[in-house]
LOVOFI-64064 format. One record per residue (C-alpha): x negated, z, y negated; residue in one letter. Coordinates in nm, 3 decimals. Layout:
BEGIN
<X: X	Z: Z	Y: Y	residuo: a>
...
! end
This chain:
BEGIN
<X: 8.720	Z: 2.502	Y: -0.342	residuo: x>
<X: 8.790	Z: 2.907	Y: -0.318	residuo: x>
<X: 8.446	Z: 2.903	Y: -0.139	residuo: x>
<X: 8.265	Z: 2.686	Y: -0.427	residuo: x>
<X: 8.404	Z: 2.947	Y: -0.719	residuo: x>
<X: 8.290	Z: 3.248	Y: -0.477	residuo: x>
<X: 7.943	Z: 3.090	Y: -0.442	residuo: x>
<X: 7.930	Z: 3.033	Y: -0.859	residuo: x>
<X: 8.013	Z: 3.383	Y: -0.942	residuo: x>
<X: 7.805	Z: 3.532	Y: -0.701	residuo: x>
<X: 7.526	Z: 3.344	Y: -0.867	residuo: x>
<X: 7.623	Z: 3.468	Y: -1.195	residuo: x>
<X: 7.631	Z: 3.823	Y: -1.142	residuo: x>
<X: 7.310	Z: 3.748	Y: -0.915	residuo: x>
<X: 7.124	Z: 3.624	Y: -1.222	residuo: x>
<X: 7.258	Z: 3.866	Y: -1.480	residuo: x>
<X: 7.129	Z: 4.165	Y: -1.257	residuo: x>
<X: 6.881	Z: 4.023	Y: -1.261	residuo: x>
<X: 6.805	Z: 3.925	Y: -1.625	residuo: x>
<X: 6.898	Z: 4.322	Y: -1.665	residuo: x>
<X: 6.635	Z: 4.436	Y: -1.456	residuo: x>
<X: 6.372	Z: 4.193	Y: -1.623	residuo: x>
<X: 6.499	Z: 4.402	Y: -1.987	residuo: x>
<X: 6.469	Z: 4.722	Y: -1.824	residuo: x>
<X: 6.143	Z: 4.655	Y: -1.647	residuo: x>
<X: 6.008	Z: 4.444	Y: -1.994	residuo: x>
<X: 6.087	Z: 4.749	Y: -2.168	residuo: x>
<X: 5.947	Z: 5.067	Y: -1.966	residuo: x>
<X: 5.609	Z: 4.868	Y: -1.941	residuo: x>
<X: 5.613	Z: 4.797	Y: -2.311	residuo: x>
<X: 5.691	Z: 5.180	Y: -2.347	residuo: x>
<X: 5.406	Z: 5.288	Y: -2.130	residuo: x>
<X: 5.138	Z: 5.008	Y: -2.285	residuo: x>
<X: 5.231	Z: 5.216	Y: -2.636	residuo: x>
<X: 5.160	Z: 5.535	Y: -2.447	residuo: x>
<X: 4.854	Z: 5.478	Y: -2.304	residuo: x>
<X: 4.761	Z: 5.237	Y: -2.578	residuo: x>
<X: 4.632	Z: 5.539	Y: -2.830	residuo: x>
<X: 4.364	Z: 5.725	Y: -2.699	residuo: x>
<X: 4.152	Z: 6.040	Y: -2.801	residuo: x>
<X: 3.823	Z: 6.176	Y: -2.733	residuo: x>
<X: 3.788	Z: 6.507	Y: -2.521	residuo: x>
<X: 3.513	Z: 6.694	Y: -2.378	residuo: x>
<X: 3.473	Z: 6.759	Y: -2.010	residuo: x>
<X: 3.195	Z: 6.932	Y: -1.832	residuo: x>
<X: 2.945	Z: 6.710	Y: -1.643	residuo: x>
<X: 2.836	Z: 6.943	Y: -1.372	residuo: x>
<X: 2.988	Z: 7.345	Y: -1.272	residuo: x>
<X: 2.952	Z: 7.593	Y: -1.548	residuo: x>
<X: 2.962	Z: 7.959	Y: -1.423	residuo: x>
<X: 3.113	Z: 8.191	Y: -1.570	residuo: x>
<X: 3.023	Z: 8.365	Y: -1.881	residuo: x>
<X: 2.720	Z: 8.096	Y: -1.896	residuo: x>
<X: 2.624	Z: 7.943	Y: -2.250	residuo: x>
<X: 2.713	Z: 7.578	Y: -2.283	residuo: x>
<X: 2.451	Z: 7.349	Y: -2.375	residuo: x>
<X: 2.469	Z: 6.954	Y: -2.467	residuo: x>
<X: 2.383	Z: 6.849	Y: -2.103	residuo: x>
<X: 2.636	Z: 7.033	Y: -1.942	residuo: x>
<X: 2.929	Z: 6.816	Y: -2.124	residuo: x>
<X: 3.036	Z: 6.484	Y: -2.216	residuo: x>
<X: 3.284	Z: 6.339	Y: -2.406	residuo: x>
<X: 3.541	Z: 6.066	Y: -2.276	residuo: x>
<X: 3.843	Z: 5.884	Y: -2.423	residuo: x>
<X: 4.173	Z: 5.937	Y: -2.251	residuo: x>
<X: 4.556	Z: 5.796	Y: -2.330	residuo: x>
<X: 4.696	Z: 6.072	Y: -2.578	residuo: x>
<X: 4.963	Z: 6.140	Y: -2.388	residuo: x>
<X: 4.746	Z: 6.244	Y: -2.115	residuo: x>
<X: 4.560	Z: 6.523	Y: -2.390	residuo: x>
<X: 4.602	Z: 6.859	Y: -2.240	residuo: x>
<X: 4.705	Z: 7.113	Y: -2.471	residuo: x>
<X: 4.399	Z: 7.279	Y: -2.631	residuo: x>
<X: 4.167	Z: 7.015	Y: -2.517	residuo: x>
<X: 3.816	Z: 7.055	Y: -2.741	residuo: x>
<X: 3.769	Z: 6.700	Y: -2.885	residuo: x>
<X: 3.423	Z: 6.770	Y: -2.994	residuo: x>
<X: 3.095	Z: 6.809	Y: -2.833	residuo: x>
<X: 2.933	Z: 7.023	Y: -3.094	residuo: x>
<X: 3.208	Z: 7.257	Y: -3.114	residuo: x>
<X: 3.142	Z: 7.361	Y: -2.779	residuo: x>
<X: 2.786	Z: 7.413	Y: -2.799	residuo: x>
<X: 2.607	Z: 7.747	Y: -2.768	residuo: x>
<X: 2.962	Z: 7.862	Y: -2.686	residuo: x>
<X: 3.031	Z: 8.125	Y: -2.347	residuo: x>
<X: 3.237	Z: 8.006	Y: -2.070	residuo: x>
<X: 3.542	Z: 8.266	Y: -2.040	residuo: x>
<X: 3.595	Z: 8.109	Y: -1.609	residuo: x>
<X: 3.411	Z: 7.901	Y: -1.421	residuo: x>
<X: 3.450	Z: 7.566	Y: -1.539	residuo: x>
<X: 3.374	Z: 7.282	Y: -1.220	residuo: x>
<X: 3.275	Z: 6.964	Y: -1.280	residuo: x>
<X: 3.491	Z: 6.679	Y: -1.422	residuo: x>
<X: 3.711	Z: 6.968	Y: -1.583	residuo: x>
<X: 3.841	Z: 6.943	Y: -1.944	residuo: x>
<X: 3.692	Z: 7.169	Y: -2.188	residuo: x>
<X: 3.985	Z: 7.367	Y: -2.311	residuo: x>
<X: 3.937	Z: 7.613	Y: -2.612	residuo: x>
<X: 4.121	Z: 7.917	Y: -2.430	residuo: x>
<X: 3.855	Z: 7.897	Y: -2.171	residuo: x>
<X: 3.610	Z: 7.922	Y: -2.434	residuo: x>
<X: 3.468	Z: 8.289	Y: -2.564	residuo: x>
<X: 3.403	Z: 8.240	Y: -2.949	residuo: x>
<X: 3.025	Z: 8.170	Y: -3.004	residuo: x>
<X: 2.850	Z: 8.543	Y: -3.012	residuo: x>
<X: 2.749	Z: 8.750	Y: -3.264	residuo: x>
<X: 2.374	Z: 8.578	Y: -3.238	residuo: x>
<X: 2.457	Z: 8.247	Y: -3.331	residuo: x>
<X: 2.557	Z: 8.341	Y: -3.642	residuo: x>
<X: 2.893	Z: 8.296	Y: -3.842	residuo: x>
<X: 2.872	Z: 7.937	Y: -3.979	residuo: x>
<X: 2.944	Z: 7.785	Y: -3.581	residuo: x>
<X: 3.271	Z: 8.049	Y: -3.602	residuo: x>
<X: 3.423	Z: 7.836	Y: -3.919	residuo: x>
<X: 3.625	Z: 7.562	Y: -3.832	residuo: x>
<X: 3.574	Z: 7.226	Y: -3.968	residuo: x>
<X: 3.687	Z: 7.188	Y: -4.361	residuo: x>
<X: 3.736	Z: 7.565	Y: -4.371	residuo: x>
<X: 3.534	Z: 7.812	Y: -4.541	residuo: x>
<X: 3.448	Z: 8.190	Y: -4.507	residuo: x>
<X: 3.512	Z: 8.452	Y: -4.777	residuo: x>
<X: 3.497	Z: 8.799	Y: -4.804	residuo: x>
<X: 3.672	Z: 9.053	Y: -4.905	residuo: x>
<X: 3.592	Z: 9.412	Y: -4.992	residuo: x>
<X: 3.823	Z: 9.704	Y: -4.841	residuo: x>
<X: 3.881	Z: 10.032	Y: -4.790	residuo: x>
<X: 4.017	Z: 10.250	Y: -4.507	residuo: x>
<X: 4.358	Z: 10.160	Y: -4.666	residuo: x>
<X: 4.351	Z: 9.821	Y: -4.756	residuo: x>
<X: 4.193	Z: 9.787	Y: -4.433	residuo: x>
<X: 4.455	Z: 9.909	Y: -4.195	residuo: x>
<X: 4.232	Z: 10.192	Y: -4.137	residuo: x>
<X: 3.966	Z: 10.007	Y: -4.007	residuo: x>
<X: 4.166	Z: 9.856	Y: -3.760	residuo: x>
<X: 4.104	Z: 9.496	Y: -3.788	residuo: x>
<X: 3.902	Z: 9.342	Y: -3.569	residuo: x>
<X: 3.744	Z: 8.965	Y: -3.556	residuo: x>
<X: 4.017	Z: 8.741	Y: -3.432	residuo: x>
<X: 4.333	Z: 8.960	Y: -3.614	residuo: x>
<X: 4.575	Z: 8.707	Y: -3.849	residuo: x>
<X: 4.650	Z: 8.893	Y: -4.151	residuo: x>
<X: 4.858	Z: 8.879	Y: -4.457	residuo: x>
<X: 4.726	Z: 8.920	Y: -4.837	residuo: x>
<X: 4.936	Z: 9.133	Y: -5.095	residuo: x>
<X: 4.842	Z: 9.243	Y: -5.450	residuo: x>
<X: 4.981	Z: 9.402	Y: -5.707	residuo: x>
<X: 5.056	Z: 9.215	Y: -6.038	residuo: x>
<X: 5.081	Z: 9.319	Y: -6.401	residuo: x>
<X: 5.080	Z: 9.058	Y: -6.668	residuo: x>
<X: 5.239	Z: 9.061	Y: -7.054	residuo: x>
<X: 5.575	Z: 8.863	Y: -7.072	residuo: x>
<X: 5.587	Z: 8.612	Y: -7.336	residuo: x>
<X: 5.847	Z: 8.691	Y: -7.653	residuo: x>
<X: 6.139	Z: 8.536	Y: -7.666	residuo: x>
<X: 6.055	Z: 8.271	Y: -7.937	residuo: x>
<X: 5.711	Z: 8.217	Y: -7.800	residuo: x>
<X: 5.384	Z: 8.368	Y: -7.833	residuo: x>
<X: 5.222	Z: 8.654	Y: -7.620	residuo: x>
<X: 5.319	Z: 9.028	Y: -7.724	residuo: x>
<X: 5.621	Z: 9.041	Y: -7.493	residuo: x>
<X: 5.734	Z: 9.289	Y: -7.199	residuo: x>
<X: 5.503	Z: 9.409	Y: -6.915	residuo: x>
<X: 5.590	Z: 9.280	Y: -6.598	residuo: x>
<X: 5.482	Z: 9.455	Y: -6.268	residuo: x>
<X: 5.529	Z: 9.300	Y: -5.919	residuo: x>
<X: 5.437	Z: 9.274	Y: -5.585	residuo: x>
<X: 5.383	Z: 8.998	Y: -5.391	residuo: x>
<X: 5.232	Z: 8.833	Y: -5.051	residuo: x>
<X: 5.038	Z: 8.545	Y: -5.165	residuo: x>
<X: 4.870	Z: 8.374	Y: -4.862	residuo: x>
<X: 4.966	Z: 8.450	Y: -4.486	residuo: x>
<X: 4.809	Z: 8.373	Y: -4.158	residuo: x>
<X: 4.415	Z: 8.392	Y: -4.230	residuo: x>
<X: 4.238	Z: 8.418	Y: -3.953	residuo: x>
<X: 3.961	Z: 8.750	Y: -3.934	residuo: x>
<X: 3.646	Z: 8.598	Y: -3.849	residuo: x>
<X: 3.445	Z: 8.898	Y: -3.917	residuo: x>
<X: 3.521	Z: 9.300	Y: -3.964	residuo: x>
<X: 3.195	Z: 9.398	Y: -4.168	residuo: x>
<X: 2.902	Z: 9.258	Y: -3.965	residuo: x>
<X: 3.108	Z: 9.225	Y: -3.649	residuo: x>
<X: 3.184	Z: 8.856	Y: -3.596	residuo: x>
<X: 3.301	Z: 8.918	Y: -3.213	residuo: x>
<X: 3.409	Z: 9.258	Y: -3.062	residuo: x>
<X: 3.345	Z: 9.266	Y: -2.727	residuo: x>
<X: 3.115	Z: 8.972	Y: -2.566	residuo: x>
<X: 3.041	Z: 9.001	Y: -2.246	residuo: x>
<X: 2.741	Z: 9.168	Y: -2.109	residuo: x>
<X: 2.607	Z: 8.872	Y: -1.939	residuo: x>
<X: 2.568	Z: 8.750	Y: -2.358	residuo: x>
<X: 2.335	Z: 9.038	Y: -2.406	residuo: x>
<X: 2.118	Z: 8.981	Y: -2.118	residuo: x>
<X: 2.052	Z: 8.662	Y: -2.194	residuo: x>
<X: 1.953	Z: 8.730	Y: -2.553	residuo: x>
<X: 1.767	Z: 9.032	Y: -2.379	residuo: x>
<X: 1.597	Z: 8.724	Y: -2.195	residuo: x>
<X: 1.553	Z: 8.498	Y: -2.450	residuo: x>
<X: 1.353	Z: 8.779	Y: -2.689	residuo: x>
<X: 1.149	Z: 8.886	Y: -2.438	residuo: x>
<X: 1.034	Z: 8.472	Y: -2.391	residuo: x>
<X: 0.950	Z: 8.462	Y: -2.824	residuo: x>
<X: 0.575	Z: 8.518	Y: -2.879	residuo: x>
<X: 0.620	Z: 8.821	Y: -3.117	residuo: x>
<X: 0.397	Z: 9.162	Y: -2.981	residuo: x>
<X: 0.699	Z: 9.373	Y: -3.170	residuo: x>
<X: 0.977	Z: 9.298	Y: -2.917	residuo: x>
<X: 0.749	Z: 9.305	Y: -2.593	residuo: x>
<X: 0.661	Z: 9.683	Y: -2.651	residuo: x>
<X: 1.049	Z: 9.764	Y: -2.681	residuo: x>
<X: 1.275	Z: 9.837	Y: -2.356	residuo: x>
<X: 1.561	Z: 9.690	Y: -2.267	residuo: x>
<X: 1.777	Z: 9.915	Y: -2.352	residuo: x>
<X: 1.595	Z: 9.959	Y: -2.691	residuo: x>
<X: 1.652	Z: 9.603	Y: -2.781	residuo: x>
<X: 2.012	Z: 9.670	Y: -2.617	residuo: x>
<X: 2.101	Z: 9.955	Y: -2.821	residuo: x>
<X: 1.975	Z: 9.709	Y: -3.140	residuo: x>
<X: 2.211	Z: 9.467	Y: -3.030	residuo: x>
<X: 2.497	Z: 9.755	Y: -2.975	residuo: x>
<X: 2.488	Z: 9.870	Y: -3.328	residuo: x>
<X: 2.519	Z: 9.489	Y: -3.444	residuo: x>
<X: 2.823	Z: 9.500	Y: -3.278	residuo: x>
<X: 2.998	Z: 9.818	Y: -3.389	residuo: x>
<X: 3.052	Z: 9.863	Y: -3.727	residuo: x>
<X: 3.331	Z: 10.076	Y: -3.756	residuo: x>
<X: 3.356	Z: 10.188	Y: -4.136	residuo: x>
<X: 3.261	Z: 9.833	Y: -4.290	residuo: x>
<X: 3.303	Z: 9.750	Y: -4.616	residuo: x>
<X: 3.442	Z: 9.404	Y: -4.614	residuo: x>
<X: 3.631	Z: 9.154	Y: -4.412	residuo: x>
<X: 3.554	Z: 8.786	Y: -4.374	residuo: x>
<X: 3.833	Z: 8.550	Y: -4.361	residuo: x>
<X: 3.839	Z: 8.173	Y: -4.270	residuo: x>
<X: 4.051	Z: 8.019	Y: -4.561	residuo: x>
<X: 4.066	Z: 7.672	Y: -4.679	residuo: x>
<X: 3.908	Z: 7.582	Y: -4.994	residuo: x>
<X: 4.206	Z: 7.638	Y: -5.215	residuo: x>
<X: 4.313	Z: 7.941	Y: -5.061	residuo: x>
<X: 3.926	Z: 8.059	Y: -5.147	residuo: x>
<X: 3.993	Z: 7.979	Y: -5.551	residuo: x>
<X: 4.322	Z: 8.209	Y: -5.495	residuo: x>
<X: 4.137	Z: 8.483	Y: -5.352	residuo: x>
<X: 3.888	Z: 8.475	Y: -5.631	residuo: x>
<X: 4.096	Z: 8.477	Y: -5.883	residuo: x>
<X: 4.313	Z: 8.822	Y: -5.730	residuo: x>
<X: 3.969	Z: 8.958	Y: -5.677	residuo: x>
<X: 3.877	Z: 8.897	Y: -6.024	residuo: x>
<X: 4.188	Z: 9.051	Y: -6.209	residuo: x>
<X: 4.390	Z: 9.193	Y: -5.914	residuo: x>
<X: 4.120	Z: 9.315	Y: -5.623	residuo: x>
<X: 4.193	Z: 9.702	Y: -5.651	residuo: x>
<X: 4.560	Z: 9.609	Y: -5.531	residuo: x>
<X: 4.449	Z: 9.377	Y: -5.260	residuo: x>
<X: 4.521	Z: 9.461	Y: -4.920	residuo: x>
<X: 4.567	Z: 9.322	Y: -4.603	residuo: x>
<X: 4.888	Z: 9.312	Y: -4.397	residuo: x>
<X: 4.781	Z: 9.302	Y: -3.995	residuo: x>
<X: 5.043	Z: 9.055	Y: -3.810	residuo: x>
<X: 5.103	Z: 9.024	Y: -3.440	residuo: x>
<X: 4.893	Z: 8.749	Y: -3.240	residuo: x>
<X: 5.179	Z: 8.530	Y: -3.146	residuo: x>
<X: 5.357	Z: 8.548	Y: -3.517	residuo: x>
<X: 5.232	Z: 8.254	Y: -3.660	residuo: x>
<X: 5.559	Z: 8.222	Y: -3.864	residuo: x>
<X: 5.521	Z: 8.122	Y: -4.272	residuo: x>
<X: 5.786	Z: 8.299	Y: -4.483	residuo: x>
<X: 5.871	Z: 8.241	Y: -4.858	residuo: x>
<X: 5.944	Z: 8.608	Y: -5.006	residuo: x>
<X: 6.016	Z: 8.698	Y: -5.313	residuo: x>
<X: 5.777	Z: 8.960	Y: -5.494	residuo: x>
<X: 5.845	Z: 9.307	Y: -5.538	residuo: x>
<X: 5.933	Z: 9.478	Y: -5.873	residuo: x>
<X: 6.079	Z: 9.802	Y: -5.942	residuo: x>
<X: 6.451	Z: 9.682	Y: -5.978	residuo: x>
<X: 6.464	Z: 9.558	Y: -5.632	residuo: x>
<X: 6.281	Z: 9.874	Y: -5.533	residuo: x>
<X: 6.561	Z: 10.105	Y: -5.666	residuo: x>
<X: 6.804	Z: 9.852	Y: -5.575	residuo: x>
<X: 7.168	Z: 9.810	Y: -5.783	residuo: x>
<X: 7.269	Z: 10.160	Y: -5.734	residuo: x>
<X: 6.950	Z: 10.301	Y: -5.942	residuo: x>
<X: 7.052	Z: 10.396	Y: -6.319	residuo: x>
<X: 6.815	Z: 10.168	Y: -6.448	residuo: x>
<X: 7.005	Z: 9.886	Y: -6.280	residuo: x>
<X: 7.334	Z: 9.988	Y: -6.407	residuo: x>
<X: 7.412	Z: 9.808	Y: -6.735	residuo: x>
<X: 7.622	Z: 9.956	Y: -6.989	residuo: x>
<X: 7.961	Z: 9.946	Y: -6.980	residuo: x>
<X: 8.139	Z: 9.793	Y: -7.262	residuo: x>
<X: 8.438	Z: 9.954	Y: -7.440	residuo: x>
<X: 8.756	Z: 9.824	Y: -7.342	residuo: x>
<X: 8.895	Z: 9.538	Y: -7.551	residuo: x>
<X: 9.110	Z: 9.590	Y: -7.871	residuo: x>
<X: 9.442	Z: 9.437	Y: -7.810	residuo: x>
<X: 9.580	Z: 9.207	Y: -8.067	residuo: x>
<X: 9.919	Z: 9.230	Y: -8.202	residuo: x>
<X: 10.212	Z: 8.956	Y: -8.175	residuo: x>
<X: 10.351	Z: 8.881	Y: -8.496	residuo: x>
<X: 10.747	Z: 8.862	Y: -8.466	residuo: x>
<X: 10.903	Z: 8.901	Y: -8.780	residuo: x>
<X: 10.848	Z: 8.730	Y: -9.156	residuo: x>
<X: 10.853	Z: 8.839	Y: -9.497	residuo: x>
<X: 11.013	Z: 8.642	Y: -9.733	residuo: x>
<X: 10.984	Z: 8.807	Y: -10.011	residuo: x>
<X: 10.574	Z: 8.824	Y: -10.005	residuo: x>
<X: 10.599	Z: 8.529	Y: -9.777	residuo: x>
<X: 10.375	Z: 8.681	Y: -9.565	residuo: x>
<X: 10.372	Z: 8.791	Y: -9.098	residuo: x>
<X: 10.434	Z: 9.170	Y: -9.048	residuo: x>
<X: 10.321	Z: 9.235	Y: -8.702	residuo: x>
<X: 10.494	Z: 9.485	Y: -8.472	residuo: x>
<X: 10.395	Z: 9.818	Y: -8.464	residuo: x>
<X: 10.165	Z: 9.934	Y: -8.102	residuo: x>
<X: 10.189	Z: 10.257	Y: -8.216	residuo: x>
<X: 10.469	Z: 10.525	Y: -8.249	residuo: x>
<X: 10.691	Z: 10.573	Y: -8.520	residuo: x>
! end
């Protein structure tokens, strides 16, 4: 009988460990079916690309893989990759990442530099609003301007108080261009393959020059050191902003350079003159007010004109 109840129990705990491991196994491959179900589309380079070679359509393909499986970076379009300079060597069956990418040069003009739904606007500057010429193509600034606008009166109606304030209204643009440089420093193997691609048009004009003629062309297309505007990738919103600033605000406009890896969006509050002198300026000290009168206690009555006779504060 003992031997009978052994055998039963045995053969329940048998067939709840294993009902347990049916849940557990039901639900990792349910898990990983979800994974792997949603896939993306990435581009991955159909034969070896050397380095610092231009990409063209046949070199790449697109495939779909689980999206879990997307590397980080991973371009998902073929045409965004086109014309563009390999940064390594790239072999064959490898992903297409952007940080092996070198930003389309300066000869395929700016439009294949704008990301899709963005747009490119720019802005005129100085050697101060500039950073002194310091930004380059590929810098993430900050916009600031300086406000002044007529406060509205108290009961309504314009005729009020000027206010003045600063403030930083967009952050993070991207620098896609610092006057007619659109990339700083592409490589040399770029150039010589321009160099080679001139020398192949039918035009009299460009056979006569040397190489280092057409170089030296190319140089100064490069380097342009005291430009007079900066182009920045915005979306279309952020364009109508600009406009507007440039319209009523642009001689206050200037650009705040940020670090490469500060990618960080703040909310701050603008700028005015009271928060500039801070509460220990005068003009941030209200007046005091006198101290207050204190009134009497009346203690004794008058019968007689039946009327409170307050005690005296003072002396006698």
């Amino acid at each position: 009988m003992q031997d009978k109840r052994a055998f039963l129990i045995s053969i329940s705990f048998s067939a709840l460990a294993m009902f347990l491991v049916y849940q557990y196994i039901s639900g990792e491959e349910q898990k990983l079916n979800n994974d792997y179900k949603i896939t993306v589309s990435v581009v991955r380079a159909k034969r070896d690309i050397l380095q610092y070679a231009s990409i063209r359509p046949t070199d790449i393909e697109t495939i779909s893989v689980p999206k879990v499986l997307e590397p980080l970076g991973a371009v998902d379009i073929k045409e965004d990759a086109f014309d563009a300079v390999a940064a390594v060597p790239i072999s064959q069956g490898e992903f297409i990442l952007d940080n092996k990418l070198i930003s389309k040069n300066i000869y395929s003009g700016l439009e294949s530099q704008i990301s899709r739904e963005k747009r490119a606007i720019s802005i005129p500057v100085n050697v101060k609003s500039a950073v002194g010429y310091l930004l380059r193509p590929g810098n993430r600034v900050d916009l600031a301007a300086h406000f002044e606008y007529i406060l509205p009166k108290p009961g309504g109606g314009p005729g009020g108080k000027t206010a003045s304030e600063v403030k930083v209204f967009l952050q993070d643009l991207l620098v896609l261009a610092s006057g007619r440089t659109i990339q700083s420093t592409p490589p040399k193997a770029v150039d010589q393959d321009v160099i080679r691609s001139l020398r192949s048009l039918k035009d009299d004009s460009l056979k006569q020059k040397t190489d280092s003629e057409l170089r030296d062309a190319l140089n100064y297309a490069k380097d342009d050191k005291n430009y007079q505007t900066v182009t920045l990738e915005v979306t279309p919103q952020q364009a109508q902003t600009i406009v507007y600033v440039l319209n009523l605000y642009g001689e206050s406009l200037a650009l705040l350079l940020r670090h490469s890896d500060d990618r960080q969006m703040e909310k701050r509050e603008p700028t005015n003159l009271a928060r500039v002198m801070g509460p220990d300026s005068y003009m941030n000290r209200a007046p005091k007010l006198p101290p207050p009168i204190a009134i009497p206690k009346y203690k004794f009555f008058d019968y007689v004109g039946e009327g409170n006779i307050p005690v005296p504060t003072g002396g006698p």
